[in-house]
N, C-alpha and C positions, 0 to 999 in steps of 0.2 A: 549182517544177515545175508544166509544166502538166496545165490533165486533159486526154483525148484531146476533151472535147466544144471545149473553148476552143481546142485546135488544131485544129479541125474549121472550129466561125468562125474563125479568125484568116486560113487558108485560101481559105475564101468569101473572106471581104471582100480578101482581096489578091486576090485575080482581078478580083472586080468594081471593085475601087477603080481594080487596072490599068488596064482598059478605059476606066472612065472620064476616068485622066487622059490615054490616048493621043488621046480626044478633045480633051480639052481644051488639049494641047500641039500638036495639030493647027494650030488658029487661029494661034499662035503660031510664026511662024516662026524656026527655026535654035533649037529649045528640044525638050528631050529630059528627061522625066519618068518615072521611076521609082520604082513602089512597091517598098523593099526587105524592107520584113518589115512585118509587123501584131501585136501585142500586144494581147490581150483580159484585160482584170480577170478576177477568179474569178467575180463576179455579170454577167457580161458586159453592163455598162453602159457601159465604157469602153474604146475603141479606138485605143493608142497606133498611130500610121501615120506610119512612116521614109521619106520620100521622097531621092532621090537627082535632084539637079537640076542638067544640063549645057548649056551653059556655065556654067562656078562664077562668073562675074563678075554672072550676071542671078540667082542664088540669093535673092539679100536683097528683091530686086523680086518676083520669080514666091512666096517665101514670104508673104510681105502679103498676095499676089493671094488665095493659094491660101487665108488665114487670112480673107481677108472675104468669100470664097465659102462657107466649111465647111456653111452651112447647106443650100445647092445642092447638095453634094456629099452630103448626107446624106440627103435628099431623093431624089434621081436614084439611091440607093444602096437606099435603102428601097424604090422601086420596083421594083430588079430584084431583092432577097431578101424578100419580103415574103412569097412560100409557102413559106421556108425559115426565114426567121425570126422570133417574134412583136414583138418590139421591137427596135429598130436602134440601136446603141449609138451615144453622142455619141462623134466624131471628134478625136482633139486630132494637129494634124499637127505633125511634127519632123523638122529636117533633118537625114538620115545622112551623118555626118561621116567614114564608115569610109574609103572611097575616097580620100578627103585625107589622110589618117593615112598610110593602106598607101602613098601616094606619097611623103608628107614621111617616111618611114621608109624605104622607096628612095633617093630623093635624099638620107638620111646615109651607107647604105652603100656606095653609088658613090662619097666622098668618101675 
């Protein structure tokens, strides 16, 4: 269970995380980024971040991108909450598989 302060950043950083990846899917053409949820530890050092990344076929490329940027993102992320929050927690990104699931669970029951 979380406390209300850790759903308070969890919050933050999904907005700001959003923002920043609509920039960064910008450069990239026919690529659509999606922050779906943020998870913060209880010491809020660490910031589990679900991305949702369309077309499912450039996922496995746009994840590497996204993993040998994280320090860029963490960076550009500190800048925009840095009078909201005194340390910025380390980023670990992970692809949200829910949308494929809710699909391949679709396509059984149409069967």
């Amino acid at each position: 269970m979380e406390t209300t302060r850790q759903d308070k950043v969890s919050r933050l950083l999904q907005k700001e995380l959003g923002e920043l990846f609509m920039l960064f899917a910008r450069h990239r053409q026919g690529v659509l980024v999606t922050v779906t949820e943020v998870r913060v530890t209880a010491d809020l050092s660490l910031a589990r971040v679900f991305l949702s990344i369309f077309p499912t076929n450039r996922q496995t490329e746009l994840m590497q991108l996204v993993q040998a940027n994280s320090k860029n993102f963490r960076f550009e992320l500190g800048n925009r909450v840095r009078h909201q929050l005194r340390i910025v927690p380390e980023l670990e990104f992970r692809l949200d598989e829910s949308m494929d699931k809710l699909e391949h669970i679709d396509e059984l029951l149409k069967q």
